[in-house]
DSSP file (Angstrom, degrees, kcal/mol; ACC not computed):
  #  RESIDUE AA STRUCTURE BP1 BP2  ACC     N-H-->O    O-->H-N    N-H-->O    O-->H-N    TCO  KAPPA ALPHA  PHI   PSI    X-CA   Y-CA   Z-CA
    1    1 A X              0   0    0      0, 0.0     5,-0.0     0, 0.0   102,-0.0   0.000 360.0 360.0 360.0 129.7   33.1  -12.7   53.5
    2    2 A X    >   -     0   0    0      1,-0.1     3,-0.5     2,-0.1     4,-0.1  -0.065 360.0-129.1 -28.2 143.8   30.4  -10.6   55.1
    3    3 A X  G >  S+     0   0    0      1,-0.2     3,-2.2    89,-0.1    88,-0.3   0.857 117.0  63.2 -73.7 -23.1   26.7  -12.2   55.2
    4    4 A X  G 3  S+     0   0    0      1,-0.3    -1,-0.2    88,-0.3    88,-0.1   0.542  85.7  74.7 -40.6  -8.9   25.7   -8.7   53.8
    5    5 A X  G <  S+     0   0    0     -3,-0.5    60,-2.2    86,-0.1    61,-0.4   0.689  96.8  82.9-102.0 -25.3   28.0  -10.0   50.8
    6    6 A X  E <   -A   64   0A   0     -3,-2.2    85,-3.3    85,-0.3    58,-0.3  -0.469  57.1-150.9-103.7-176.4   24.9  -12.3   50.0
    7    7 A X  E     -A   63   0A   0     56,-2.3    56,-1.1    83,-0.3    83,-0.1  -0.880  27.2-158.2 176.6 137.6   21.7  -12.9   48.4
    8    8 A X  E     -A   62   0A   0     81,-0.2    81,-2.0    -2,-0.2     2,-0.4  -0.366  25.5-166.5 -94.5 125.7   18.3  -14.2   47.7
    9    9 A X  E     -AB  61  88A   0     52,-0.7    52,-1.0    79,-0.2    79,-0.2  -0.766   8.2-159.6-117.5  96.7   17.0  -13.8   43.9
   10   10 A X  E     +AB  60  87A   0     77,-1.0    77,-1.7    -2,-0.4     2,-0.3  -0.298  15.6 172.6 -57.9 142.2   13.4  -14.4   43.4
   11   11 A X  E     -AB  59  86A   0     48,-1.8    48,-3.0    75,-0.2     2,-0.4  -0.889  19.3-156.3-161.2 135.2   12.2  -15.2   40.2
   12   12 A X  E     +AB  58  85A   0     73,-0.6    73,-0.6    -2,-0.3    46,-0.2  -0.982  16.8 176.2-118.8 129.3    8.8  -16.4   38.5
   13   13 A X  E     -A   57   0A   0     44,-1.4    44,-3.0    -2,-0.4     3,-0.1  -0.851  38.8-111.0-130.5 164.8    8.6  -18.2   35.4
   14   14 A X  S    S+     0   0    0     42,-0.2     2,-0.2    -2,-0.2    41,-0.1   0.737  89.4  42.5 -64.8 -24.7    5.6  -19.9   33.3
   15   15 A X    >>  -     0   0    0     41,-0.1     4,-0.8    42,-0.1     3,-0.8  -0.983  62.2-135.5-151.4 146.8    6.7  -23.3   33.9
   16   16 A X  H 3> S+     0   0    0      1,-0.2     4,-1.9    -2,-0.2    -1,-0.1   0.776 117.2  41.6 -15.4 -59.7    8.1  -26.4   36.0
   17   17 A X  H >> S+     0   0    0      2,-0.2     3,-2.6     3,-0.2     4,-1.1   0.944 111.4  50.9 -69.8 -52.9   10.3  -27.3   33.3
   18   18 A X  H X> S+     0   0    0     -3,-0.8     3,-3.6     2,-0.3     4,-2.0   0.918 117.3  47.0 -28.2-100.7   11.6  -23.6   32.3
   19   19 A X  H 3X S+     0   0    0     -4,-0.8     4,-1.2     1,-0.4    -1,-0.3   0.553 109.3  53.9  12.1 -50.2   12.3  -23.3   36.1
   20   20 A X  H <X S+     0   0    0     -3,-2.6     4,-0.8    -4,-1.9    -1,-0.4   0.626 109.8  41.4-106.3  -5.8   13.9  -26.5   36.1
   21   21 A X  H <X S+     0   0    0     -3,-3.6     4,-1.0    -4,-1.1    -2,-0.2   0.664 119.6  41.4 -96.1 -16.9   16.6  -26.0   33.1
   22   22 A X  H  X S+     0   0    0     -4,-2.0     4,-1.0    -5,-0.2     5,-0.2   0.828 114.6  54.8-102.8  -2.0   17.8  -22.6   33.9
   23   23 A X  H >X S+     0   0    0     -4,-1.2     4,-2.6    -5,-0.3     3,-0.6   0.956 114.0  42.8  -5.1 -80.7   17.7  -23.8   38.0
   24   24 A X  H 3X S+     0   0    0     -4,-0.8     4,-2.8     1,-0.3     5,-0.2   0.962 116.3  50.7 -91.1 -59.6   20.2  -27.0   37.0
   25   25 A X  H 3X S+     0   0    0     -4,-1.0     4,-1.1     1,-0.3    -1,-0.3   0.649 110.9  44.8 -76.8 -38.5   22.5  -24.4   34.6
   26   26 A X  H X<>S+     0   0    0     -4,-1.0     5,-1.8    -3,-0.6     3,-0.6   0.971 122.0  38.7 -58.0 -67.8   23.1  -21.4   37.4
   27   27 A X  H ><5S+     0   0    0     -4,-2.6     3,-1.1     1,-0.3    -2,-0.2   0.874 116.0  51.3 -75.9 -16.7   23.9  -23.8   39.9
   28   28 A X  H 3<5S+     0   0    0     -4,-2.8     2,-0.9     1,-0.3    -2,-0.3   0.982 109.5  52.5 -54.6 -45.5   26.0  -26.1   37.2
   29   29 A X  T <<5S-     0   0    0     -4,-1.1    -1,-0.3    -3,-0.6    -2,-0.2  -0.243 121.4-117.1-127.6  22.5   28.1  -22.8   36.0
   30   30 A X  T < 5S+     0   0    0     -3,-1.1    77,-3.1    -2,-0.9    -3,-0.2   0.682  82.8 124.8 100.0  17.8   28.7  -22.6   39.9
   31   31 A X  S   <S+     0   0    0     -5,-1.8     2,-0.3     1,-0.3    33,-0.3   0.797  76.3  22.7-115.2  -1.4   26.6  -18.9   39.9
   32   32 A X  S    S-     0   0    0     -6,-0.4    -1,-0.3    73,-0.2     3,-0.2  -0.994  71.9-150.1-133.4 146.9   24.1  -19.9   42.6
   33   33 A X  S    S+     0   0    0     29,-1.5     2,-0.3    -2,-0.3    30,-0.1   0.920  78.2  15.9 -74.5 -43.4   24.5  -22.5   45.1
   34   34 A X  E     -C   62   0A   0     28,-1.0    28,-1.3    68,-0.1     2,-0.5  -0.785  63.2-157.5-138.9 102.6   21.5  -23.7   45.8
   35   35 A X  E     -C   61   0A   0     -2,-0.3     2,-0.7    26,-0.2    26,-0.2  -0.686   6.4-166.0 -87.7 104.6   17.6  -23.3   43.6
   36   36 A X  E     -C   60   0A   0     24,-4.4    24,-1.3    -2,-0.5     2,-0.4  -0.839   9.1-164.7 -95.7 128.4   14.6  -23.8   45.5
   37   37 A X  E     -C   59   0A   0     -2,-0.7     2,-0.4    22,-0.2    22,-0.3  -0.898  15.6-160.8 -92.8 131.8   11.2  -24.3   42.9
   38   38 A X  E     -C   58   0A   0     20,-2.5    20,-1.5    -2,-0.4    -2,-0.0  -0.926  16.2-149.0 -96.6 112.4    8.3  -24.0   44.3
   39   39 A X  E    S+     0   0A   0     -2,-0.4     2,-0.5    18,-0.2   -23,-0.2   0.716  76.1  28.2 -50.9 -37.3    6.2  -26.1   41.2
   40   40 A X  E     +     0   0A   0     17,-0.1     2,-0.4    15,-0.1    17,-0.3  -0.874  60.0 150.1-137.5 100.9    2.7  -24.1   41.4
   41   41 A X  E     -C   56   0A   0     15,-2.7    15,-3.1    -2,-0.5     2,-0.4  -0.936  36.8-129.9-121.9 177.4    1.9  -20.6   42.6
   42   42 A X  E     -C   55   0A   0     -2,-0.4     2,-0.4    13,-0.2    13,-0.2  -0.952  19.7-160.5-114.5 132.2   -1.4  -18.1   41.2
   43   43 A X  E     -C   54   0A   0     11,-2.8    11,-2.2    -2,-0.4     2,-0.3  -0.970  11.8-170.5-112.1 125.1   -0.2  -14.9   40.2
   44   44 A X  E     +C   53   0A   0     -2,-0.4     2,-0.3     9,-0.2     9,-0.2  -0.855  39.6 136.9 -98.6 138.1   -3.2  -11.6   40.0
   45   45 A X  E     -C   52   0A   0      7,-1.6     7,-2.4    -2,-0.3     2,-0.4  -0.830  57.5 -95.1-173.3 157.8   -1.1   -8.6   38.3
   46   46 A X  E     +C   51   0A   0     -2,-0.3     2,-0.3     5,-0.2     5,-0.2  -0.818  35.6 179.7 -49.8 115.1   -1.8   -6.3   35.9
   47   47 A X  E >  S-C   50   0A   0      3,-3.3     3,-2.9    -2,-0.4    -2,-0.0  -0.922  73.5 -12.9-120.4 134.2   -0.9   -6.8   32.1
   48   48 A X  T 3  S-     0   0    0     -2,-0.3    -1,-0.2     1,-0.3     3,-0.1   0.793 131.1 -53.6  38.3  41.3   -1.6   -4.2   29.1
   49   49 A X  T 3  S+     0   0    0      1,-0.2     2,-0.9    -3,-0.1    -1,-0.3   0.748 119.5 118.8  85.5  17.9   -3.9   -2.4   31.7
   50   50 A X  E <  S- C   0  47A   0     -3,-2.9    -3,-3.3     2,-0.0    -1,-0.2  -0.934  71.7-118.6-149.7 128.8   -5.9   -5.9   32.3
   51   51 A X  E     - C   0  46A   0     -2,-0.9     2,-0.5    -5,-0.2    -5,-0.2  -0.281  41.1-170.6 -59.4 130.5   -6.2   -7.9   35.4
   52   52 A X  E     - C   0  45A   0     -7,-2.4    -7,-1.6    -2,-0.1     2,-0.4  -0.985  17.8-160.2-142.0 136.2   -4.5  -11.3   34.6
   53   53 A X  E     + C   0  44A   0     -2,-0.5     2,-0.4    -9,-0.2    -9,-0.2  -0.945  19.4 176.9-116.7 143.3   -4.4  -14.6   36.7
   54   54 A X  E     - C   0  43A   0    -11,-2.2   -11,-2.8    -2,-0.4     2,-0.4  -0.999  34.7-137.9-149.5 145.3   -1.5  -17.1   35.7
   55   55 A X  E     + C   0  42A   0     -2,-0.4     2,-0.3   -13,-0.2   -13,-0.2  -0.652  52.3 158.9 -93.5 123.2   -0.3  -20.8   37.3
   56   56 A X  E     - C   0  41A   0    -15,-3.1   -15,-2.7    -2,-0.4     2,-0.6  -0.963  39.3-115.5-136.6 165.2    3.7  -19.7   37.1
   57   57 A X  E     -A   13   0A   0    -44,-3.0   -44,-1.4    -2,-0.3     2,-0.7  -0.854  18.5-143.1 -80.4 125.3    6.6  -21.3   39.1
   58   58 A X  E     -AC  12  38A   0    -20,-1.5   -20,-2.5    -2,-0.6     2,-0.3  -0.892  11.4-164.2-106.5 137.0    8.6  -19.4   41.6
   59   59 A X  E     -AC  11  37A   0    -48,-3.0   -48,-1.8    -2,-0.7     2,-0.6  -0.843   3.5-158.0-117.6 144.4   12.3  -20.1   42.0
   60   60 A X  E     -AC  10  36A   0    -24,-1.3   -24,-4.4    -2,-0.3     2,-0.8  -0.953  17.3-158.5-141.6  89.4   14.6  -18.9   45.3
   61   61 A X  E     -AC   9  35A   0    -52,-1.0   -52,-0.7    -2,-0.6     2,-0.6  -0.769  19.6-149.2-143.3 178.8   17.7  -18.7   44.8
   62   62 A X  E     +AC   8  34A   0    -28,-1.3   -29,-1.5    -2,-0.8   -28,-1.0  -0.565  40.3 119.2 -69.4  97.8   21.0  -18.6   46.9
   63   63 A X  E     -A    7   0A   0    -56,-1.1   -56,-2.3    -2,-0.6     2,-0.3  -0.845  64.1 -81.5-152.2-170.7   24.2  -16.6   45.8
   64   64 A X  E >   -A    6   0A   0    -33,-0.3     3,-1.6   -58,-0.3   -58,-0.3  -0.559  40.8-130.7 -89.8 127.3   26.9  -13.9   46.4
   65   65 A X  T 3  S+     0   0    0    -60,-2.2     3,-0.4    -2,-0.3   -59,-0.2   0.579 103.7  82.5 -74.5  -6.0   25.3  -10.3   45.3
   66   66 A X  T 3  S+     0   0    0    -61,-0.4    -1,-0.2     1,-0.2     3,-0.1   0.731  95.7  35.4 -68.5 -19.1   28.4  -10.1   43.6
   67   67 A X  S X> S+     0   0    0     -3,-1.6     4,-3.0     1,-0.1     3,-1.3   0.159  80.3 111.4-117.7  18.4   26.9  -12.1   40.9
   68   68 A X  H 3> S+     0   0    0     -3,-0.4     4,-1.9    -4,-0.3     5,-0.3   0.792  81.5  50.2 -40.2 -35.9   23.5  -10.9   40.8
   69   69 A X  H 34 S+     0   0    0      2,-0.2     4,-0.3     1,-0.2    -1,-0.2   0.630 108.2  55.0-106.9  -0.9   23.9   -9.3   37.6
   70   70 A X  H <> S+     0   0    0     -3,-1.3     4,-2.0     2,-0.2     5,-0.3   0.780 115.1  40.6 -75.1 -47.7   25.4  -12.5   36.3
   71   71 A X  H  X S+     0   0    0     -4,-3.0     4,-0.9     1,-0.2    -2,-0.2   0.810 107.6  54.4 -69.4 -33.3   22.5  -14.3   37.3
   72   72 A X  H  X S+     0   0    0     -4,-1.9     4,-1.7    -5,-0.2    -1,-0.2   0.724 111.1  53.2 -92.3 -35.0   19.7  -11.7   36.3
   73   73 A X  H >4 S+     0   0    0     -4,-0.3     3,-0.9    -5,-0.3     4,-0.4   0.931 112.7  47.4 -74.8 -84.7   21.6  -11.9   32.1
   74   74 A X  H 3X S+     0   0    0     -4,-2.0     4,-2.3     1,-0.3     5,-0.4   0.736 114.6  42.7 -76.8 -33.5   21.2  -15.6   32.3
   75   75 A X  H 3X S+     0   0    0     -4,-0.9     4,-5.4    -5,-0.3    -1,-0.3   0.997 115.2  47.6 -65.0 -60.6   17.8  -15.5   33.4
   76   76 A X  H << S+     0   0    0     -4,-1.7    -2,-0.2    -3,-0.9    -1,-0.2   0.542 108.9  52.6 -62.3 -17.8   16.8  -12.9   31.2
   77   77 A X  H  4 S+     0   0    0     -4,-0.4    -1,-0.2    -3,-0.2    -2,-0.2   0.908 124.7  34.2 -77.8 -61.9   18.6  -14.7   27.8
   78   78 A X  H  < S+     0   0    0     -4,-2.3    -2,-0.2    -5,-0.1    -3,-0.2   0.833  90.7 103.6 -76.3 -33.0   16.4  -17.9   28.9
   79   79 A X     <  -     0   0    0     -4,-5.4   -66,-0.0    -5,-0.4    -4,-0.0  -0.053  58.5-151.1 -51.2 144.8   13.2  -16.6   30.4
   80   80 A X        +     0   0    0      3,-0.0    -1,-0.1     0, 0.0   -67,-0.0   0.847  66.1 101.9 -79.3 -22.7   10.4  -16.9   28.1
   81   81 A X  S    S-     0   0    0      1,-0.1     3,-0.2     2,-0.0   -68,-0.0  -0.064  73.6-136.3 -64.3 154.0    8.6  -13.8   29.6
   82   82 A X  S    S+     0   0    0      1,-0.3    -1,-0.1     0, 0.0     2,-0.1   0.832 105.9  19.8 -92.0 -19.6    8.7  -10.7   27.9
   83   83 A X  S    S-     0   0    0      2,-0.0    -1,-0.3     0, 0.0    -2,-0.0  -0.442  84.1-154.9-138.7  80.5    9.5   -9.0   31.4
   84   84 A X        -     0   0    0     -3,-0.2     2,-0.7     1,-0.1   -71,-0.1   0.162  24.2-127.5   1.6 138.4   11.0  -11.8   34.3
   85   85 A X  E     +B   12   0A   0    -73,-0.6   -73,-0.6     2,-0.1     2,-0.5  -0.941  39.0 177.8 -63.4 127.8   10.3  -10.6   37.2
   86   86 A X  E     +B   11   0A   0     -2,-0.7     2,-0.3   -75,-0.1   -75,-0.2  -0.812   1.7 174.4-143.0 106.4   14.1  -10.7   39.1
   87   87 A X  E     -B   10   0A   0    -77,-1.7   -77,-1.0    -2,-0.5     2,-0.3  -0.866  21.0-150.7-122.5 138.9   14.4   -9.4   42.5
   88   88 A X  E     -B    9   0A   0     -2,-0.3   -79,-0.2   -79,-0.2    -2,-0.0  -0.848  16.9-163.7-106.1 141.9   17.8   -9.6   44.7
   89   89 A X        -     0   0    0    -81,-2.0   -81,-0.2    -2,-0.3   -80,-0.1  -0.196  20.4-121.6-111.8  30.3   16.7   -9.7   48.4
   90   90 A X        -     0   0    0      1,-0.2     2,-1.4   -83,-0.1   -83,-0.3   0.748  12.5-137.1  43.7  78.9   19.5   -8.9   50.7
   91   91 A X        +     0   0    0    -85,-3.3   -85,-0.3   -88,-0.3    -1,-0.2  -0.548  22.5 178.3-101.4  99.8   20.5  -11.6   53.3
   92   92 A X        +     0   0    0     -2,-1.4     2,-0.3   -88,-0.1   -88,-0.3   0.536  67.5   1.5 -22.9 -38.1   21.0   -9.6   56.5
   93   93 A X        +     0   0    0    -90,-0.2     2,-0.2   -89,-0.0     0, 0.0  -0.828  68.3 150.0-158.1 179.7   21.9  -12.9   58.9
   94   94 A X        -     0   0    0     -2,-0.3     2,-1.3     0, 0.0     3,-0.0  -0.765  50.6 -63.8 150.9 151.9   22.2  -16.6   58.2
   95   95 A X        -     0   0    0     -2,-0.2     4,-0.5     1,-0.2     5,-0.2  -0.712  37.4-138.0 -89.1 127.5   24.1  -19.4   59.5
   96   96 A X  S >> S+     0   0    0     -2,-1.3     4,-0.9     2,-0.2     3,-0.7   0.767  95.5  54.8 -26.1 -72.3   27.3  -19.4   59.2
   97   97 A X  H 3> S+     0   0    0      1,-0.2     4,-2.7     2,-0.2     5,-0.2   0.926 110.6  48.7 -35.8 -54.5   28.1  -22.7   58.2
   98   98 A X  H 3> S+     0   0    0      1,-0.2     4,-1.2     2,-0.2    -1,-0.2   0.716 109.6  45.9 -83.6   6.0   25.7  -22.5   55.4
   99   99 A X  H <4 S+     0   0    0     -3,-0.7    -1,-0.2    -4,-0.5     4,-0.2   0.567 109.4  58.4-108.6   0.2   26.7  -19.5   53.9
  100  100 A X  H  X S+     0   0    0     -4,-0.9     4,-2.4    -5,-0.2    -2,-0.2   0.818 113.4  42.0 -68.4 -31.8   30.3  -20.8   54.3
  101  101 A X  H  < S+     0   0    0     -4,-2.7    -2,-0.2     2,-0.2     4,-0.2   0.929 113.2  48.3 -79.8 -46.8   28.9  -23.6   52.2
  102  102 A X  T  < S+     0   0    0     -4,-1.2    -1,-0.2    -5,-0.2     3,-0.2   0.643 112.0  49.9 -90.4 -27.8   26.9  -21.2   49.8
  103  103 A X  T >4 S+     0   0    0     -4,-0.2     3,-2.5     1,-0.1     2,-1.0   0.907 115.4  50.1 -84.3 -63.1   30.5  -18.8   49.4
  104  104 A X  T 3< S+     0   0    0     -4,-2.4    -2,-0.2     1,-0.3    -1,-0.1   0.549 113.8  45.1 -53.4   3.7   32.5  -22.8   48.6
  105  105 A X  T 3  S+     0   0    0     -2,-1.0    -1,-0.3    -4,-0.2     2,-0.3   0.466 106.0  65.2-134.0  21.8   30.0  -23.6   46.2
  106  106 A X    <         0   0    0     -3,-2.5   -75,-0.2    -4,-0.1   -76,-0.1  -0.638 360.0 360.0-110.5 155.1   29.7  -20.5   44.2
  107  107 A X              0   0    0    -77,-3.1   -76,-0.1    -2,-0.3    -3,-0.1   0.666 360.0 360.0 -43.4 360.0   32.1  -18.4   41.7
């Protein structure tokens, strides 16, 4: 498999815990390899034309862009948000080894 064949999906959700059950269920159900949380970040953004600040979680995770759109439906059935943010990143280069590891531990 290419490394062009993978990818990164950022996602921010309202909370640790949220974060941390649909995290454990992607990587049980084998459709990311690996989910990094980081527990606490401040988000500034516009909502309904008003500046909004919100404590959210950000999630990173690891997969095959072949299942991006597997991953982006599961998120989007569980997220509480009324619109997820769910961006695929492209991973251009990597070690080898781990994205041998990251294809063995994926669909």
């Amino acid at each position: 498999m290419n490394q062009n064949q993978y990818a990164m999906v950022h996602w921010t959700c309202g909370s640790l815990d949220e974060a941390r059950i649909i995290a454990r269920h992607l990587v049980e159900e084998k459709l990311v390899a690996c989910a990094n949380i980081i527990p606490w970040v401040e988000s500034f953004f516009l909502w309904n034309d008003q500046l909004d600040v919100a404590q959210e979680s950000k999630v990173i995770f690891k997969t095959k862009a072949s299942l991006f759109e597997k991953v982006k439906e599961t998120i989007l059935s569980k997220s509480k948000y009324e619109v997820p943010e769910i961006l695929m990143v492209p991973i251009e280069a990597g070690n080898q080894e781990y994205l041998d590891w990251l294809a063995s531990n994926t669909l």
